[in-house]
mmCIF file of the C-alpha atoms, coordinates in Angstrom:
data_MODEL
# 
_entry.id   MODEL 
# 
loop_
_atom_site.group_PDB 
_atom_site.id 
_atom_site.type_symbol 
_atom_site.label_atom_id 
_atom_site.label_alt_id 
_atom_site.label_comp_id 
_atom_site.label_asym_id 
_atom_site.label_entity_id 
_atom_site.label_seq_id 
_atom_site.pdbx_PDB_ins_code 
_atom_site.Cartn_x 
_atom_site.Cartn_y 
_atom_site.Cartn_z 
_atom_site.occupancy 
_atom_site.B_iso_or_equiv 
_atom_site.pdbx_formal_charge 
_atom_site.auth_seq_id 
_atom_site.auth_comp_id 
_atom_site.auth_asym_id 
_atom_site.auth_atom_id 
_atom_site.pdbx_PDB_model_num 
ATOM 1   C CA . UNK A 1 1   ? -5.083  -27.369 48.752  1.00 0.00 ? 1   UNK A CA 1 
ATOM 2   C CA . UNK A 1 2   ? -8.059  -25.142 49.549  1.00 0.00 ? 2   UNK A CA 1 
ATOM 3   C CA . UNK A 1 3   ? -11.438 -25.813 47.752  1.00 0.00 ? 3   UNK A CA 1 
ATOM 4   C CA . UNK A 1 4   ? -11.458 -22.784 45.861  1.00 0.00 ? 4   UNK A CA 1 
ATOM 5   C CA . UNK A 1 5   ? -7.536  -24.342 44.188  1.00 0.00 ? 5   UNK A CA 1 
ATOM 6   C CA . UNK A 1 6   ? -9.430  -27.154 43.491  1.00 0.00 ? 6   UNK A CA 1 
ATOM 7   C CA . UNK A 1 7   ? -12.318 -25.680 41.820  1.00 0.00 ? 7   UNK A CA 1 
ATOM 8   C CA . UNK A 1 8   ? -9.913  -23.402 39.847  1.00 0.00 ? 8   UNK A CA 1 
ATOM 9   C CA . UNK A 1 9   ? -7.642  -26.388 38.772  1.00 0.00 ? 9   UNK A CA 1 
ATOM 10  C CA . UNK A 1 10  ? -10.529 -28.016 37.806  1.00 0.00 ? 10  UNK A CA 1 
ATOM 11  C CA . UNK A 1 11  ? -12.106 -25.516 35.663  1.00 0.00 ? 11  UNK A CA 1 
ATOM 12  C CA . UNK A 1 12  ? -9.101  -24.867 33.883  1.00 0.00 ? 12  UNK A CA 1 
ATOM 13  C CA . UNK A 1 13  ? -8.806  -28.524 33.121  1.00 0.00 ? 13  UNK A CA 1 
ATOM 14  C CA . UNK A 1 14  ? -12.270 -28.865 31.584  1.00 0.00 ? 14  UNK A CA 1 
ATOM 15  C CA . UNK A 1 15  ? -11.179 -25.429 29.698  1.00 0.00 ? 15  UNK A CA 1 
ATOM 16  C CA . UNK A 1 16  ? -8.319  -27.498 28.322  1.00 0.00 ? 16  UNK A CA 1 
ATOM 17  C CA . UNK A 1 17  ? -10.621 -30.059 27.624  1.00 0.00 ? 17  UNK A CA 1 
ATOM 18  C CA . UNK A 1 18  ? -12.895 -27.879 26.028  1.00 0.00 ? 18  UNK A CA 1 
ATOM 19  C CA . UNK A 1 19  ? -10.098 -26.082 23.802  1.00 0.00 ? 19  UNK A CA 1 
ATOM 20  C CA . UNK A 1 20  ? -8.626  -29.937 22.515  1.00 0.00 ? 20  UNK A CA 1 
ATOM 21  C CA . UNK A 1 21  ? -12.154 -31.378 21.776  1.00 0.00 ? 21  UNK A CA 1 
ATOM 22  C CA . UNK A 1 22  ? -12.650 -27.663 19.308  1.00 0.00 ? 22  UNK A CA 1 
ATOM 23  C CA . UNK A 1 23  ? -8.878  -27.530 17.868  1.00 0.00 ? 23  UNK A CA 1 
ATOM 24  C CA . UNK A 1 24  ? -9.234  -31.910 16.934  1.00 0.00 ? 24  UNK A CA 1 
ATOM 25  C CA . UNK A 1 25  ? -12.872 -31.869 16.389  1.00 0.00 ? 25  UNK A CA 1 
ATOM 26  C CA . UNK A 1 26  ? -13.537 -34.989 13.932  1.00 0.00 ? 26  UNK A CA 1 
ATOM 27  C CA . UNK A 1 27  ? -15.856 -33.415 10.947  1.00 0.00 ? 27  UNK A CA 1 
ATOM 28  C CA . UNK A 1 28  ? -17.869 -36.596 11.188  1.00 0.00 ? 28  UNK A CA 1 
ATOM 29  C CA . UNK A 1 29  ? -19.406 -35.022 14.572  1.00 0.00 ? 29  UNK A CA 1 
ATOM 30  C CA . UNK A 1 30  ? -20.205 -31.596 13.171  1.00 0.00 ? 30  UNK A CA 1 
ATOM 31  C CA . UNK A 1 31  ? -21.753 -33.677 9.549   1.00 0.00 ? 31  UNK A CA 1 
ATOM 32  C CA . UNK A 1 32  ? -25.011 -34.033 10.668  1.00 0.00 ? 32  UNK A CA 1 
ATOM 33  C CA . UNK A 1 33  ? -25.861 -30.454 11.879  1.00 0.00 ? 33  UNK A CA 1 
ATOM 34  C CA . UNK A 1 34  ? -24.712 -29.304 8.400   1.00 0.00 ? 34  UNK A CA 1 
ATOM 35  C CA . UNK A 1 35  ? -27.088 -31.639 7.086   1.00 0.00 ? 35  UNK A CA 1 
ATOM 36  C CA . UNK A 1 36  ? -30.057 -30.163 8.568   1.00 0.00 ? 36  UNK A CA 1 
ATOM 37  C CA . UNK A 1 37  ? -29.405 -26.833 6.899   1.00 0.00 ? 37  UNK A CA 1 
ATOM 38  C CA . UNK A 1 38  ? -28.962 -28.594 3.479   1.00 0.00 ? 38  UNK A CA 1 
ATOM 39  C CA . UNK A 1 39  ? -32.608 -29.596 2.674   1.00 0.00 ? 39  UNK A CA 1 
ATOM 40  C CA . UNK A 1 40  ? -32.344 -33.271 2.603   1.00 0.00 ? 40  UNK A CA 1 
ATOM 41  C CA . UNK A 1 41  ? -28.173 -33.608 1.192   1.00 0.00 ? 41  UNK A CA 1 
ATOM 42  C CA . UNK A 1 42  ? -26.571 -36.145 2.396   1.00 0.00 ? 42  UNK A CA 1 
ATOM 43  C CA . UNK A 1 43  ? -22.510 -36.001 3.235   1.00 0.00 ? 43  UNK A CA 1 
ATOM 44  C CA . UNK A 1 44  ? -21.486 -39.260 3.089   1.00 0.00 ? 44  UNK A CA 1 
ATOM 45  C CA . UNK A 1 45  ? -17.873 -41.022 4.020   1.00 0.00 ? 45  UNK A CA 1 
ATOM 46  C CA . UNK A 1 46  ? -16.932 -37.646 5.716   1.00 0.00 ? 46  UNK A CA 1 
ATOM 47  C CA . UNK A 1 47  ? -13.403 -37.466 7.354   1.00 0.00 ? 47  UNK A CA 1 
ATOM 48  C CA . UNK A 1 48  ? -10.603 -35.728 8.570   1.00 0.00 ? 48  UNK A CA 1 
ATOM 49  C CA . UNK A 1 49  ? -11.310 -32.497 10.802  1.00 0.00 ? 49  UNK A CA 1 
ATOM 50  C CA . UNK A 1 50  ? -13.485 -29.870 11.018  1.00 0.00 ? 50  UNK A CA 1 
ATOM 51  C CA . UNK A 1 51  ? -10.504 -27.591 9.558   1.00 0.00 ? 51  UNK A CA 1 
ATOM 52  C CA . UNK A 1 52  ? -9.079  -29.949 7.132   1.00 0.00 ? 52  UNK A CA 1 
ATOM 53  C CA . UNK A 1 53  ? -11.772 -31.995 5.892   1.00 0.00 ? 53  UNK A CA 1 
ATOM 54  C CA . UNK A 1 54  ? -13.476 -34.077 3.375   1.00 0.00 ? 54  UNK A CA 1 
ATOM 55  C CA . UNK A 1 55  ? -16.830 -35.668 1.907   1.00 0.00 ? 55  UNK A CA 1 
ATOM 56  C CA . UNK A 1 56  ? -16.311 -39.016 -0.019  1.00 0.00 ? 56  UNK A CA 1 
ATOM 57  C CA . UNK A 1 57  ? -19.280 -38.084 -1.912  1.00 0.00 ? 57  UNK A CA 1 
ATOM 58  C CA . UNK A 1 58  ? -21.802 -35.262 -1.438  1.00 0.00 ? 58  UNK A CA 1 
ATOM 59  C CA . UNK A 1 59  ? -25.610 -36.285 -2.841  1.00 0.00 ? 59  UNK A CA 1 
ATOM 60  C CA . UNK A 1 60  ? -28.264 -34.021 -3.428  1.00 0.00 ? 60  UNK A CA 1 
ATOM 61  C CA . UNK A 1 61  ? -31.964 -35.164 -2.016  1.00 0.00 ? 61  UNK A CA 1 
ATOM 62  C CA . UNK A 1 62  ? -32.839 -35.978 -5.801  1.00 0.00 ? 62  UNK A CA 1 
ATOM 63  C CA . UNK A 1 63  ? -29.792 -38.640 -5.327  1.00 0.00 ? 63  UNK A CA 1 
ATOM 64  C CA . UNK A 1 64  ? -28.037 -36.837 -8.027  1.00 0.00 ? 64  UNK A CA 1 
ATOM 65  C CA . UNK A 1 65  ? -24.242 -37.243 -7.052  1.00 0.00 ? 65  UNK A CA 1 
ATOM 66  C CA . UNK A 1 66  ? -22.305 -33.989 -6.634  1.00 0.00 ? 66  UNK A CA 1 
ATOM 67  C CA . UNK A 1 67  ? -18.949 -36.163 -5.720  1.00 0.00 ? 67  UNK A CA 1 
ATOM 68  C CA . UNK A 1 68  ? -16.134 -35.367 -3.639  1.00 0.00 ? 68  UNK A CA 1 
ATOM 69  C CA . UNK A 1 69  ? -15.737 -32.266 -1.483  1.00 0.00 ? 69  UNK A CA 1 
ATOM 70  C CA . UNK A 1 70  ? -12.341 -31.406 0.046   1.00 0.00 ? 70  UNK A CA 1 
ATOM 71  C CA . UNK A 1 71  ? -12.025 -28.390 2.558   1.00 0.00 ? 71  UNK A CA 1 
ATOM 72  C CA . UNK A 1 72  ? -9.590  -26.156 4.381   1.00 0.00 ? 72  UNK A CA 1 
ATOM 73  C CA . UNK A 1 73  ? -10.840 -23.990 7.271   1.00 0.00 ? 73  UNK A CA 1 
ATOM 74  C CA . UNK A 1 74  ? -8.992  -21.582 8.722   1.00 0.00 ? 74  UNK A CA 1 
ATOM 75  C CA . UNK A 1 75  ? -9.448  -21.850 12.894  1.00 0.00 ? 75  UNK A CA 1 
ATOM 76  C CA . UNK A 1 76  ? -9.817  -17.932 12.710  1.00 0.00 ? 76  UNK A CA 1 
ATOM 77  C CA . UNK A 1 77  ? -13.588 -18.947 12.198  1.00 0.00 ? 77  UNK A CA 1 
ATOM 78  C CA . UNK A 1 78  ? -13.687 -18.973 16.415  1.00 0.00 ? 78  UNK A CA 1 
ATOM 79  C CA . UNK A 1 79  ? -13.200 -15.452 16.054  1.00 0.00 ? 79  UNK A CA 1 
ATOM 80  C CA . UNK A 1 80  ? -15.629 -14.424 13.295  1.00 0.00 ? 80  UNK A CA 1 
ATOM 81  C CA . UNK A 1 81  ? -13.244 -14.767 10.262  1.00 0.00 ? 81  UNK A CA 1 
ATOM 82  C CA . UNK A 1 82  ? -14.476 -17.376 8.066   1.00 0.00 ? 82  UNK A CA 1 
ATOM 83  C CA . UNK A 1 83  ? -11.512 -18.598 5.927   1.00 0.00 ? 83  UNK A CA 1 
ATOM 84  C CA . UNK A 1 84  ? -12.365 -21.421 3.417   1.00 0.00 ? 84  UNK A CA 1 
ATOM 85  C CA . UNK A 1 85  ? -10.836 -23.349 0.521   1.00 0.00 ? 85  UNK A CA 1 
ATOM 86  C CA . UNK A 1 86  ? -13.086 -25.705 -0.933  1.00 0.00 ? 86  UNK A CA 1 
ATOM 87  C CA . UNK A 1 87  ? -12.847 -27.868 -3.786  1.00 0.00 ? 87  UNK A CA 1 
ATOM 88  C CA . UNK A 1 88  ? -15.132 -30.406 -5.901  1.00 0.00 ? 88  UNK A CA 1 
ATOM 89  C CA . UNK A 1 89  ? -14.596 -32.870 -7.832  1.00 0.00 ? 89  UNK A CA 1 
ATOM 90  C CA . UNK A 1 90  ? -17.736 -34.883 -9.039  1.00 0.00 ? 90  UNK A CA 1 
ATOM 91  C CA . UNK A 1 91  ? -18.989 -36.319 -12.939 1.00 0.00 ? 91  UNK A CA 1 
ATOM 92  C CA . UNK A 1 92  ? -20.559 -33.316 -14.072 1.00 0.00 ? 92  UNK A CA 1 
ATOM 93  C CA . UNK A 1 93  ? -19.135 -30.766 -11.454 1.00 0.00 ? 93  UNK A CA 1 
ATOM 94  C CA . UNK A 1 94  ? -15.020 -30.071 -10.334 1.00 0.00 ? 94  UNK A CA 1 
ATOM 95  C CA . UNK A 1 95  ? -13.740 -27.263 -9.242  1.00 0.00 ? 95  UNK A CA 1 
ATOM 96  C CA . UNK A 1 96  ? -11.986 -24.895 -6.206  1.00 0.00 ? 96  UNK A CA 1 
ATOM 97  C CA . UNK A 1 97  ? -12.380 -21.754 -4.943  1.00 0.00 ? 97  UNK A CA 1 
ATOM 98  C CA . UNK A 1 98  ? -11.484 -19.413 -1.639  1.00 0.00 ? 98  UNK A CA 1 
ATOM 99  C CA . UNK A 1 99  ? -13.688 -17.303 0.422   1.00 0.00 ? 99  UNK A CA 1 
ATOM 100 C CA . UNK A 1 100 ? -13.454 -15.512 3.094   1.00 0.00 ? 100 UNK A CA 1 
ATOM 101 C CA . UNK A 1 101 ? -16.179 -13.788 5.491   1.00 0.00 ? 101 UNK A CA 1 
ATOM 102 C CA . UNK A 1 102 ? -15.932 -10.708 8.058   1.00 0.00 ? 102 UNK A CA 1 
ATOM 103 C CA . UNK A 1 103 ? -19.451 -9.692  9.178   1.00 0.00 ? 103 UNK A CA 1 
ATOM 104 C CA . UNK A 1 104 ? -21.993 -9.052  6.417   1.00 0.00 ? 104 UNK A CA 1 
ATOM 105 C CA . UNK A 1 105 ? -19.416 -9.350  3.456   1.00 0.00 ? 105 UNK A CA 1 
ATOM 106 C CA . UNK A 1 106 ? -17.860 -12.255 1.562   1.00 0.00 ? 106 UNK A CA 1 
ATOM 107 C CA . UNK A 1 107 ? -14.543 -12.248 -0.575  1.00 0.00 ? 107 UNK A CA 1 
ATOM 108 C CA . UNK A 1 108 ? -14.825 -14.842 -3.104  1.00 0.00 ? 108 UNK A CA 1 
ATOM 109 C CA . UNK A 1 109 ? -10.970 -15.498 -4.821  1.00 0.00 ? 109 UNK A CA 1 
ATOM 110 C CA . UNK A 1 110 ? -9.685  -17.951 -7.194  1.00 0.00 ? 110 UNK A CA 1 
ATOM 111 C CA . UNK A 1 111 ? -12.760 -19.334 -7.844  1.00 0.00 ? 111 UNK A CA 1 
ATOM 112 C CA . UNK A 1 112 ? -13.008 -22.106 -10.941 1.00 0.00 ? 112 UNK A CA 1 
ATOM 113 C CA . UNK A 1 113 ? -16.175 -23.989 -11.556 1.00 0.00 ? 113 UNK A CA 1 
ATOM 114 C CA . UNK A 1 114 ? -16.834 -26.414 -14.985 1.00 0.00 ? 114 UNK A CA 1 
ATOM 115 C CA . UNK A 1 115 ? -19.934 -27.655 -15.361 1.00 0.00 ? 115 UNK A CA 1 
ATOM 116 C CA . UNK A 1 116 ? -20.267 -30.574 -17.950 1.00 0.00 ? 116 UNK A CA 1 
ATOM 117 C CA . UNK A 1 117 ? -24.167 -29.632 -19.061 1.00 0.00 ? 117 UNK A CA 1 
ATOM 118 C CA . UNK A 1 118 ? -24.249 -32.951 -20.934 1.00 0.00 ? 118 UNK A CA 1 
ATOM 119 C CA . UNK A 1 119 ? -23.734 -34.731 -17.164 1.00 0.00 ? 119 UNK A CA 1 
ATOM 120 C CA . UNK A 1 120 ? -25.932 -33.241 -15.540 1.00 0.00 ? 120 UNK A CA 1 
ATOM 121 C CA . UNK A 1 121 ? -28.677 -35.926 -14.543 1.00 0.00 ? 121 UNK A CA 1 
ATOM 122 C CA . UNK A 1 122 ? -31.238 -33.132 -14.674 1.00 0.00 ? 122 UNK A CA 1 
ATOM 123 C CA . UNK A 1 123 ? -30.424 -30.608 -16.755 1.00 0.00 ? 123 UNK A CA 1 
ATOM 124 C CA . UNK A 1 124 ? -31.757 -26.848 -16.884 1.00 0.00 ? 124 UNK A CA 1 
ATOM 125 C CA . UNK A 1 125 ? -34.300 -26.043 -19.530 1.00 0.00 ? 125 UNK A CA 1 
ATOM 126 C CA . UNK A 1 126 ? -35.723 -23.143 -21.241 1.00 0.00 ? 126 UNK A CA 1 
ATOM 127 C CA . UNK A 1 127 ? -37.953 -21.849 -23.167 1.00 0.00 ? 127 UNK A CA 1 
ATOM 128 C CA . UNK A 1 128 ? -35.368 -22.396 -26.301 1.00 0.00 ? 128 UNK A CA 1 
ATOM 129 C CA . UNK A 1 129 ? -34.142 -25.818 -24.955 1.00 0.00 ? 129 UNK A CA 1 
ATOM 130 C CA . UNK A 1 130 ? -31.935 -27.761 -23.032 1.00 0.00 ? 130 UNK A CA 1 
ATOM 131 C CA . UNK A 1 131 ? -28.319 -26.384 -22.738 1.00 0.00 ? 131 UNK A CA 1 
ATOM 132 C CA . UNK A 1 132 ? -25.735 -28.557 -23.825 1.00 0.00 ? 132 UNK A CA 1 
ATOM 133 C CA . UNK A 1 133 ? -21.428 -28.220 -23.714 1.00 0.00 ? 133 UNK A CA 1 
ATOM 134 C CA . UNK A 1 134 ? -19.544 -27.230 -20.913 1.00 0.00 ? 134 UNK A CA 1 
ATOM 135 C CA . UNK A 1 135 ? -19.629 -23.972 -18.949 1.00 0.00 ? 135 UNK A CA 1 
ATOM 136 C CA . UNK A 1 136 ? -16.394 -22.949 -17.433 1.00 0.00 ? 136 UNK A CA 1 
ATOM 137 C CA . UNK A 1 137 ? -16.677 -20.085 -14.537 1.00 0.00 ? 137 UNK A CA 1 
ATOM 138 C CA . UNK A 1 138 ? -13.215 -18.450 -13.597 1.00 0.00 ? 138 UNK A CA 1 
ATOM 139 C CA . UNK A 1 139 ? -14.129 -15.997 -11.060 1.00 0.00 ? 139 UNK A CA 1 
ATOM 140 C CA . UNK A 1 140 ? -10.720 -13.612 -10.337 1.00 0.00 ? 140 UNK A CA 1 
ATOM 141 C CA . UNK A 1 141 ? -12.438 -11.750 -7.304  1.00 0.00 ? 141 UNK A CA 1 
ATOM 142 C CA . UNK A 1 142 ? -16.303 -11.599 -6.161  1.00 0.00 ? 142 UNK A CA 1 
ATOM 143 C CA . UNK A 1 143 ? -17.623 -9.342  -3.173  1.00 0.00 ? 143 UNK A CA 1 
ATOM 144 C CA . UNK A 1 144 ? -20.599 -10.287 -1.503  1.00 0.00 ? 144 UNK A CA 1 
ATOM 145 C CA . UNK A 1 145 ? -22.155 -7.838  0.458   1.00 0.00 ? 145 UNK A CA 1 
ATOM 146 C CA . UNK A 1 146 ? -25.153 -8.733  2.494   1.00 0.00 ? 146 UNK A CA 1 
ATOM 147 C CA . UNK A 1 147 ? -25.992 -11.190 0.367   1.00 0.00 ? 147 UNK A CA 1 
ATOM 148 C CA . UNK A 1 148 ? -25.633 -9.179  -3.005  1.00 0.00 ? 148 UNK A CA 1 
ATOM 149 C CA . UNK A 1 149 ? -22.689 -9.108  -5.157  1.00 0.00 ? 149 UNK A CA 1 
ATOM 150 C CA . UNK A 1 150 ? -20.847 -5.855  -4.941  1.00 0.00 ? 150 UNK A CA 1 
ATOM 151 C CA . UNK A 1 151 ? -18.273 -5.824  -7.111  1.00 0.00 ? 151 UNK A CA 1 
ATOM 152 C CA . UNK A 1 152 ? -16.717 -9.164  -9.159  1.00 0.00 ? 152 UNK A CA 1 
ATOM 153 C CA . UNK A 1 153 ? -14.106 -9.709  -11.723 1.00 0.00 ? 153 UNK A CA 1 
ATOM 154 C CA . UNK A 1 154 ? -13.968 -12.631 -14.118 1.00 0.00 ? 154 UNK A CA 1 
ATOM 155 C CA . UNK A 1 155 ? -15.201 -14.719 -17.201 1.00 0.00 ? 155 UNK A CA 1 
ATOM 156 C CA . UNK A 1 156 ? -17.770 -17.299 -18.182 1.00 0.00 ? 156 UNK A CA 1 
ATOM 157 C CA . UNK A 1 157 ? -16.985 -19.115 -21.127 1.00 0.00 ? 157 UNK A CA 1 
ATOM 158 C CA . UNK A 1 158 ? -19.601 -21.640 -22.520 1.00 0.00 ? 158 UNK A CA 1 
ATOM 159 C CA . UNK A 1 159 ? -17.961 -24.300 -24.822 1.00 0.00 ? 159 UNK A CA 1 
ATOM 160 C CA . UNK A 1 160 ? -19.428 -26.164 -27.557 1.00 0.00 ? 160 UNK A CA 1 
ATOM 161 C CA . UNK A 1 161 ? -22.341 -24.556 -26.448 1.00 0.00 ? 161 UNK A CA 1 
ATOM 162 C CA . UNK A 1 162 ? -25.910 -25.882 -27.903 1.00 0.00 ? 162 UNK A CA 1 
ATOM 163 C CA . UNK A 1 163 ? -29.690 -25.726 -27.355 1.00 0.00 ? 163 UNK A CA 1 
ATOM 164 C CA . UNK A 1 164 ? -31.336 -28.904 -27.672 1.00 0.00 ? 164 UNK A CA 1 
ATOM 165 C CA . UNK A 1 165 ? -35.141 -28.543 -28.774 1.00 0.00 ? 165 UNK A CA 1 
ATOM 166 C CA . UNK A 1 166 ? -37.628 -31.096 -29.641 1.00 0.00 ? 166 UNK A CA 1 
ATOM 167 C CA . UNK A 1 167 ? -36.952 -30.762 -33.162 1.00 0.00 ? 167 UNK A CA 1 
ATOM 168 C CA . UNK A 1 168 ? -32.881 -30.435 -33.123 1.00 0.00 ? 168 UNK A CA 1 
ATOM 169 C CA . UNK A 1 169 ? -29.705 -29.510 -31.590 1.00 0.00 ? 169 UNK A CA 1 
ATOM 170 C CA . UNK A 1 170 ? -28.528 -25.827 -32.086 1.00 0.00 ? 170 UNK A CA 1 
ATOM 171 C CA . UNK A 1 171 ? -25.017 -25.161 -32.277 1.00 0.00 ? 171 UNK A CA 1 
ATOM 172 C CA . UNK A 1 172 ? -24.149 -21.974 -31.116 1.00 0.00 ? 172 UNK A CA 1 
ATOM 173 C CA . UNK A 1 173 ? -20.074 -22.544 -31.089 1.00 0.00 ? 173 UNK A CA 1 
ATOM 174 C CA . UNK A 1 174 ? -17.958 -20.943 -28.259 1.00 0.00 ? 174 UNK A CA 1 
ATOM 175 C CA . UNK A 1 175 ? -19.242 -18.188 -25.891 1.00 0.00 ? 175 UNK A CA 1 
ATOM 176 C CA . UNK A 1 176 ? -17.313 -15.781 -23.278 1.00 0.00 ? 176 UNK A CA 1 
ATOM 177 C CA . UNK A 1 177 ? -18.650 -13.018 -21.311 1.00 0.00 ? 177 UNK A CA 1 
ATOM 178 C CA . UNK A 1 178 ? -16.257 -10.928 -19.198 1.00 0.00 ? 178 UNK A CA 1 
ATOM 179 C CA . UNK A 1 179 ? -18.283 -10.010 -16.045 1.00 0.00 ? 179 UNK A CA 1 
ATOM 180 C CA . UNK A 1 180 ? -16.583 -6.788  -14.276 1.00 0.00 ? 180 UNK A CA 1 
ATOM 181 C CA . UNK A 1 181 ? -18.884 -4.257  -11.986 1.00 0.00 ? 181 UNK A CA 1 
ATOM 182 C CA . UNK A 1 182 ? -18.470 -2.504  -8.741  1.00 0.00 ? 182 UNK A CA 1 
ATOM 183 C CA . UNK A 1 183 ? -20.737 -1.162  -6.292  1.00 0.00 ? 183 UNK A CA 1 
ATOM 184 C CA . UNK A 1 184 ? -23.678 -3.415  -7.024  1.00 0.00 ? 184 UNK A CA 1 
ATOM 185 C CA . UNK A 1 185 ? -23.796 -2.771  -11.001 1.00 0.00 ? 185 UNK A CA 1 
ATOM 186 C CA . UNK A 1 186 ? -22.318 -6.283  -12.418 1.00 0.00 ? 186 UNK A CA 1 
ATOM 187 C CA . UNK A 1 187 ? -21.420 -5.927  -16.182 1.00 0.00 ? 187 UNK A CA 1 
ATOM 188 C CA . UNK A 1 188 ? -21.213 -8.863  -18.713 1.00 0.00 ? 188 UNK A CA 1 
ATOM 189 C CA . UNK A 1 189 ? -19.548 -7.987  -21.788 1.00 0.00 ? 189 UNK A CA 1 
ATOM 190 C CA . UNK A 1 190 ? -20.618 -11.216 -24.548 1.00 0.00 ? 190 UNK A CA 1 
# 
């Protein structure tokens, strides 16, 4: 065998290599590099693969627990087509949603989020109080384009919603705004 078989049948090995060690990659390897662009989050008990994957419990760098993260990535991401199913499932956060990225512009589909305002270890405030009840985010289709929604399609509903001031709680019973827009104008209809 000449030297230049050699060298041939060699690179294609370490191409082979190369091609296992992406397709298997543990998520566990790739963890801490995703750390470093979450501003002190921690990912902790992480398993499974960088395309099937999951985070025993996700923690913010307050140590407020987020809780469990499960994820689906679609191996199109080697070619520029991010494909992603994510879902949470925490004490004051749960829920699932799909996106998908080509270039400047993200599809968000199916996306549910409840938020248990009560759990929250720090909650938002305002000037008219703390929120309190559960808000409940069902998000049919969003389009993200550079950053800026585009267009979306879906409903926030706010139940048993209340403002807690100093002096009492304010009941403001059940809320629902339809959000619909296109081409950058986002509409909320209470």
């Amino acid at each position: 065998m000449t030297w230049w078989k050699k060298l041939l049948l060699g690179l294609a090995v370490v191409l082979v290599a190369l091609a296992l060690l992406v397709w298997f990659a543990p998520a566990r390897w790739v963890a801490p590099m995703v750390e470093t662009r979450l501003h002190g989050a921690q990912l902790r008990e992480v398993s499974g693969s960088v395309w099937d994957g999951r985070v025993g419990e996700a923690v913010l760098a307050d140590g407020t627990v987020l809780g469990r993260l499960d994820w689906q990535l679609s191996r199109r991401a080697l070619f520029g087509q991010v494909r992603l199913h994510a879902a949470i499932d925490g004490p004051a956060i749960r829920g699932q949603g799909d996106v998908a990225r080509d270039g400047d512009t993200a599809s968000w589909r199916g996306v549910q989020l409840h938020v248990a305002l009560n759990a929250l270890p720090h909650p938002p405030t305002t000037p008219w109080g703390v929120p309190r009840g559960e808000l409940v985010l069902d998000l049919q289709q969003m389009q993200v384009l550079k950053g800026w929604p585009d267009s979306v399609f879906g409903r926030v509903r706010w139940t048993r919603a209340a403002m807690q001031t100093p002096q009492a709680s304010v009941a403001l019973g059940d809320l629902l705004a339809e959000l619909s827009g296109s081409h950058g104008v986002i509409r909320a209809d209470l």
